[in-house]
KEDO-174728 format. One line per field, with one value per residue: residue number from 1; residue in three letters; chain; x, y, z of N, C-alpha, C in turn. Coordinates in nm, 2 decimals. Layout:
N
kolba: (NUM, ...) $
dodren: (Ala, ...) $
rolo: (A, ...) $
nx: (X, ...) $
ny: (Y, ...) $
nz: (Z, ...) $
cax: (X, ...) $
cay: (Y, ...) $
caz: (Z, ...) $
cx: (X, ...) $
cy: (Y, ...) $
cz: (Z, ...) $
//
This chain:
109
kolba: (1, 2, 3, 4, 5, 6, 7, 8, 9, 10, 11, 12, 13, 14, 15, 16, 17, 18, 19, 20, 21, 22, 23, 24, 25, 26, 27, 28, 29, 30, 31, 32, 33, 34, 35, 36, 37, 38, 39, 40, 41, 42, 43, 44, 45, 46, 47, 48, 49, 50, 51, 52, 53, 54, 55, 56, 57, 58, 59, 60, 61, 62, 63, 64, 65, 66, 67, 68, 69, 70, 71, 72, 73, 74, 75, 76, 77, 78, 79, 80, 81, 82, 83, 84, 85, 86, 87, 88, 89, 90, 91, 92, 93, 94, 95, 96, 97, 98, 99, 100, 101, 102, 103, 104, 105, 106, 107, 108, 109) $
dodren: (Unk, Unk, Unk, Unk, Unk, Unk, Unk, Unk, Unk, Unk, Unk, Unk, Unk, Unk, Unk, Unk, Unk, Unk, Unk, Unk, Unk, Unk, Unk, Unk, Unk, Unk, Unk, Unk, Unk, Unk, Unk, Unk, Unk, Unk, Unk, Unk, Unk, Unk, Unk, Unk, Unk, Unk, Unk, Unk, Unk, Unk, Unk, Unk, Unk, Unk, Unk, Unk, Unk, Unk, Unk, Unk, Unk, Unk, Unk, Unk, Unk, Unk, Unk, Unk, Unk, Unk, Unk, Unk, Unk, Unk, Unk, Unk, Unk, Unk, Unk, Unk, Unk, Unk, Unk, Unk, Unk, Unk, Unk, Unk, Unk, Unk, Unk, Unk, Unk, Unk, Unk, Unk, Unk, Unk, Unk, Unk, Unk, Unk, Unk, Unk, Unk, Unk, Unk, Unk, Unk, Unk, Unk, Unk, Unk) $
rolo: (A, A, A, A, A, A, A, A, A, A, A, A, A, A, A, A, A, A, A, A, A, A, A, A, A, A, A, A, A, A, A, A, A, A, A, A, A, A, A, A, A, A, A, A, A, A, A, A, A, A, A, A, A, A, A, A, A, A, A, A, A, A, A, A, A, A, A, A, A, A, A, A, A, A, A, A, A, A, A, A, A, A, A, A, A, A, A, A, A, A, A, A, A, A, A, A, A, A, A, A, A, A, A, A, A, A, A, A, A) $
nx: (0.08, 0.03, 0.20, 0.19, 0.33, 0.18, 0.24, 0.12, -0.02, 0.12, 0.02, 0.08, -0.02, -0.21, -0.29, -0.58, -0.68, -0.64, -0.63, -0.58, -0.45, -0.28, -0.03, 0.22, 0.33, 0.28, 0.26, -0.02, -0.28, -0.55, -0.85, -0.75, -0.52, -0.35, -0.51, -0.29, -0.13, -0.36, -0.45, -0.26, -0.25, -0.46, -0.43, -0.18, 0.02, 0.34, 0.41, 0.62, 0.81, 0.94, 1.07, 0.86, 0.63, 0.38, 0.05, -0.13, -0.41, -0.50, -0.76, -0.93, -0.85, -0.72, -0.77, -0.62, -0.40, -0.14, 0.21, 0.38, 0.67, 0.81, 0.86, 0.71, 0.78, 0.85, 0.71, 0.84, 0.89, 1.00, 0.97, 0.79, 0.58, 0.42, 0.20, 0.23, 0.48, 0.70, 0.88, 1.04, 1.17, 1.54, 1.61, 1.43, 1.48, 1.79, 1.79, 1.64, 1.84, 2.04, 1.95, 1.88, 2.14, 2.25, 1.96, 1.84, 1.65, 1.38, 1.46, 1.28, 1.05) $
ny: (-0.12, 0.22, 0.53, 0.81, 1.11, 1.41, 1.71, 1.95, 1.90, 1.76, 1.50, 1.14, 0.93, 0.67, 0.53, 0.52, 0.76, 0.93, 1.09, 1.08, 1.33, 1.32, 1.39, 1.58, 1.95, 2.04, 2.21, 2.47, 2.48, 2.69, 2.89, 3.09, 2.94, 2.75, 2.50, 2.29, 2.30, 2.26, 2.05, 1.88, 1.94, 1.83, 1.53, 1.42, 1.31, 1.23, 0.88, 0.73, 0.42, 0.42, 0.74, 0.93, 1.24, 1.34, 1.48, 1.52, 1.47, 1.54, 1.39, 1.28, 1.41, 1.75, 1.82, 1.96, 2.00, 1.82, 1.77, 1.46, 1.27, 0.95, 0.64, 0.39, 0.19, 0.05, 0.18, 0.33, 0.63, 0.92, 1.19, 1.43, 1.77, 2.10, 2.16, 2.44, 2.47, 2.53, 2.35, 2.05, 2.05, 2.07, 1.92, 1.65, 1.63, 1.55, 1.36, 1.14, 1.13, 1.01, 0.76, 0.67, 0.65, 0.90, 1.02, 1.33, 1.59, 1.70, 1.50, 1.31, 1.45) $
nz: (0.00, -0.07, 0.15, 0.20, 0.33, 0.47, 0.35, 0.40, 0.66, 0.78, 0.84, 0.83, 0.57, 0.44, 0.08, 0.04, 0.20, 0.09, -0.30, -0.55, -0.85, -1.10, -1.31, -1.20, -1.23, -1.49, -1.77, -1.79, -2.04, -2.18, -2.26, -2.57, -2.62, -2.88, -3.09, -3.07, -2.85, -2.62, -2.68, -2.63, -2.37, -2.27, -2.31, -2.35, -2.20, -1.90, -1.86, -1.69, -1.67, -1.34, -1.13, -1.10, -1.04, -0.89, -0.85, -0.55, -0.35, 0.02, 0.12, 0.30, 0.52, 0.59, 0.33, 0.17, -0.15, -0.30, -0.41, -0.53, -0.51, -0.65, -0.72, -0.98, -1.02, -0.78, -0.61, -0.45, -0.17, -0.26, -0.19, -0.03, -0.08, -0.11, -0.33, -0.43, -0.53, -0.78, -0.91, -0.81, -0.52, -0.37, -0.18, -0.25, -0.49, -0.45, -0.27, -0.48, -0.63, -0.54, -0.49, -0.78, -0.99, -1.17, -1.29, -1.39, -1.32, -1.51, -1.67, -1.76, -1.93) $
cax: (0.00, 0.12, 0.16, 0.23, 0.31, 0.13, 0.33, 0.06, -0.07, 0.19, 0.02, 0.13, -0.16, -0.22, -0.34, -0.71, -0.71, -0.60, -0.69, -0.52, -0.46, -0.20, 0.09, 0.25, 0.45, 0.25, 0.21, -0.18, -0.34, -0.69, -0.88, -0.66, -0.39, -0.34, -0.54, -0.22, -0.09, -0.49, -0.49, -0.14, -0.25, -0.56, -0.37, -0.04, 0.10, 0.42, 0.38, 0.73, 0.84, 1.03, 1.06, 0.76, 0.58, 0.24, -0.07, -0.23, -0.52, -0.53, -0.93, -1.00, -0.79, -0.67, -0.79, -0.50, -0.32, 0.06, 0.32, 0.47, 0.77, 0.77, 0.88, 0.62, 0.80, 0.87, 0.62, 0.95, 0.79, 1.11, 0.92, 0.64, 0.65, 0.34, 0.12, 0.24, 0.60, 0.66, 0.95, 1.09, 1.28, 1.63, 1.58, 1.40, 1.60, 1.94, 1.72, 1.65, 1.98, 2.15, 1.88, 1.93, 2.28, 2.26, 1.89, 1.80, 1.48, 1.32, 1.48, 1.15, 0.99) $
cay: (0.00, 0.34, 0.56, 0.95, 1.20, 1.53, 1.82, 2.09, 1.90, 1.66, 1.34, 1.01, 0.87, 0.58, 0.62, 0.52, 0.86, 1.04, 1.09, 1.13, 1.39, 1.30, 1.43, 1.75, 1.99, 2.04, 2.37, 2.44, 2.54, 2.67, 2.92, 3.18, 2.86, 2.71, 2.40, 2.19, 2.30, 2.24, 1.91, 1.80, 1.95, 1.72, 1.40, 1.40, 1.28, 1.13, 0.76, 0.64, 0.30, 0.46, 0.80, 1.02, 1.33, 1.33, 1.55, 1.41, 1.54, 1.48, 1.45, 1.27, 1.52, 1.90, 1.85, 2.00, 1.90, 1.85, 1.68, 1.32, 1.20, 0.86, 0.52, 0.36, 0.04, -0.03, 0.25, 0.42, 0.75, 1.00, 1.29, 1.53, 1.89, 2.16, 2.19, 2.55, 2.46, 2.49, 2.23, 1.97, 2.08, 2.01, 1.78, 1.57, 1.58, 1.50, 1.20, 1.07, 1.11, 0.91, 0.62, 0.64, 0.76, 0.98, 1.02, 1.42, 1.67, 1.71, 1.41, 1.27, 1.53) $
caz: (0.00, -0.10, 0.20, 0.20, 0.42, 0.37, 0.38, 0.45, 0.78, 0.85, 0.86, 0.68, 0.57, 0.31, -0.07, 0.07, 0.29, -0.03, -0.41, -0.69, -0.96, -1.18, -1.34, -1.16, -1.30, -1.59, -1.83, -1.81, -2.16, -2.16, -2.36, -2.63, -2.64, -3.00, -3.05, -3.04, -2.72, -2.56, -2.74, -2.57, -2.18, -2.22, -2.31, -2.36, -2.04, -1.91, -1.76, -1.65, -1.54, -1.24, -1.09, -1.14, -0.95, -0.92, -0.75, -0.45, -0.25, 0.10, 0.14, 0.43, 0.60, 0.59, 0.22, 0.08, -0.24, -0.25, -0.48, -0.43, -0.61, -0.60, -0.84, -1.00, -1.01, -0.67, -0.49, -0.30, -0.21, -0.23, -0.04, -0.06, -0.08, -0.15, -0.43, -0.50, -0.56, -0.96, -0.91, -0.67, -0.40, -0.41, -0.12, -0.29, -0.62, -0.40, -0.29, -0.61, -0.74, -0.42, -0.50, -0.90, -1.02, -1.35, -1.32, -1.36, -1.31, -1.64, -1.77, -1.83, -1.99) $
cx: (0.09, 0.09, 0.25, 0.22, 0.26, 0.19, 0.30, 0.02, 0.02, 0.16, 0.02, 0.01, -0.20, -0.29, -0.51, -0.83, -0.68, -0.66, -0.57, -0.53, -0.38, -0.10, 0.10, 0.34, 0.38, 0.22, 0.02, -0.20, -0.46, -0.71, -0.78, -0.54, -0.44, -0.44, -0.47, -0.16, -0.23, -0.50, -0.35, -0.15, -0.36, -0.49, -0.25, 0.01, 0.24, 0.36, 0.50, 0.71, 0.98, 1.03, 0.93, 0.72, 0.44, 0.14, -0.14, -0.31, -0.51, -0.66, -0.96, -0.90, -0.77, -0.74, -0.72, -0.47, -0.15, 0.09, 0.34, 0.54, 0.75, 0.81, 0.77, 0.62, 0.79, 0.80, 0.71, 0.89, 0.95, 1.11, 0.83, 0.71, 0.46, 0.27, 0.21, 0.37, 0.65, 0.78, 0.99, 1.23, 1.39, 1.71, 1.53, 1.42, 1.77, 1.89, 1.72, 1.76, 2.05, 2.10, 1.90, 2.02, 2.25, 2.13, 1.93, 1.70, 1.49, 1.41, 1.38, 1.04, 1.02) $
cy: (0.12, 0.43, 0.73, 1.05, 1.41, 1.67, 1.94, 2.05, 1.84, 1.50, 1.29, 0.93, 0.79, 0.59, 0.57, 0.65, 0.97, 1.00, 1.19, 1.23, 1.38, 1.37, 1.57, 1.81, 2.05, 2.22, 2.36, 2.53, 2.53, 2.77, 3.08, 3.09, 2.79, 2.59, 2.29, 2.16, 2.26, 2.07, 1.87, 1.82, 1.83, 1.58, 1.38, 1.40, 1.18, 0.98, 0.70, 0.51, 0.35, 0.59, 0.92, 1.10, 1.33, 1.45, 1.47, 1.50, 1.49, 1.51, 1.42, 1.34, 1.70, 1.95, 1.93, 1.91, 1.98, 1.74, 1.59, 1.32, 1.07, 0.77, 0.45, 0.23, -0.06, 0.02, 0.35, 0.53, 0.82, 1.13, 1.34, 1.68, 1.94, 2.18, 2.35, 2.55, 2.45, 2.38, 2.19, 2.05, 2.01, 1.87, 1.68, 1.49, 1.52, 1.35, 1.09, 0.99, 1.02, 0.78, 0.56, 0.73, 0.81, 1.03, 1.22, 1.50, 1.71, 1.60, 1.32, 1.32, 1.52) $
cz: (0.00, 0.05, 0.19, 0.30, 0.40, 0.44, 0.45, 0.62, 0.89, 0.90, 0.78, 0.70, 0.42, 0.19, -0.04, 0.15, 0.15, -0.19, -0.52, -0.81, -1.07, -1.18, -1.29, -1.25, -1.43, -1.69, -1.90, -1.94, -2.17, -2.28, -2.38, -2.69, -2.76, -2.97, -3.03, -2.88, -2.64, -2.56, -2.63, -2.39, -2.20, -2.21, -2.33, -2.21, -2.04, -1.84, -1.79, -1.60, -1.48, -1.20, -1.20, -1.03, -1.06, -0.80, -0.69, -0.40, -0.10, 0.16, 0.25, 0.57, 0.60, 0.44, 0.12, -0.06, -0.23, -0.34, -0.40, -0.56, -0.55, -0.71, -0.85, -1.05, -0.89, -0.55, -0.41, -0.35, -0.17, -0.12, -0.11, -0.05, -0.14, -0.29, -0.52, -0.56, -0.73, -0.95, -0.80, -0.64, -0.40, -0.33, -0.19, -0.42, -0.60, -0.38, -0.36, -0.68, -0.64, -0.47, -0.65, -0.97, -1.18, -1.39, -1.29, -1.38, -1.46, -1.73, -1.86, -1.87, -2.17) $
//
C-alpha cells in the first residue's frame, strides 16, 4: 500500500485517505492557447516505469493538495513537498539522485 506524508498538515496517511490527480509539474493550456498545445495539456502525459511526480489530494484530511515523487515500479515514495512549488525541491531531487545515479529533473519530460 502506498503511503504518503502530507506536507501541509503533517500526517502520513495511506493512498485510501487520499486521491489522486495526476501528473504534476504540468504547463496548463486553456482558452486563447493554439489548439495543439490544448490538445497536448488534455492528453499527452508522461507515464514512466520509475521515478515520477504526481498530485495528491489529502481528502479525508486537511484536504490539501501536495506533490509526491515517488517510483512507479517499486512505490518508494522519495518525499512530498506543497502543491504550490513549480518544481521539486532540491531535497527531494538529491534524494533521487542518491537512489538512482545519472537520473535528472526534467529528464523525463
Amino acid at each position: 500500500m502506498l503511503i504518503l506524508t502530507c506536507p501541509c498538515c503533517g500526517v502520513e496517511a495511506d493512498e485510501t485517505e487520499l486521491h489522486g490527480g495526476g501528473e504534476a509539474h504540468l504547463s496548463r493550456h486553456g482558452p486563447g492557447s493554439t489548439d495543439d498545445a490544448f490538445r497536448d495539456y488534455l492528453f499527452s502525459r508522461e507515464n514512466p516505469r520509475g521515478v515520477h511526480f504526481e498530485r495528491w489530494r489529502h481528502v479525508n484530511g486537511c484536504g490539501k493538495w501536495f506533490h509526491a515523487a515517488r517510483c512507479t515500479a517499486t512505490l518508494e515514495v522519495f518525499g512530498t513537498y506543497p502543491a504550490q512549488t513549480t518544481e521539486p525541491p532540491q531535497s527531494i531531487r538529491d534524494a533521487i539522485t542518491a537512489r538512482r545515479s545519472g537520473w535528472r529533473w526534467r529528464d523525463i519530460a
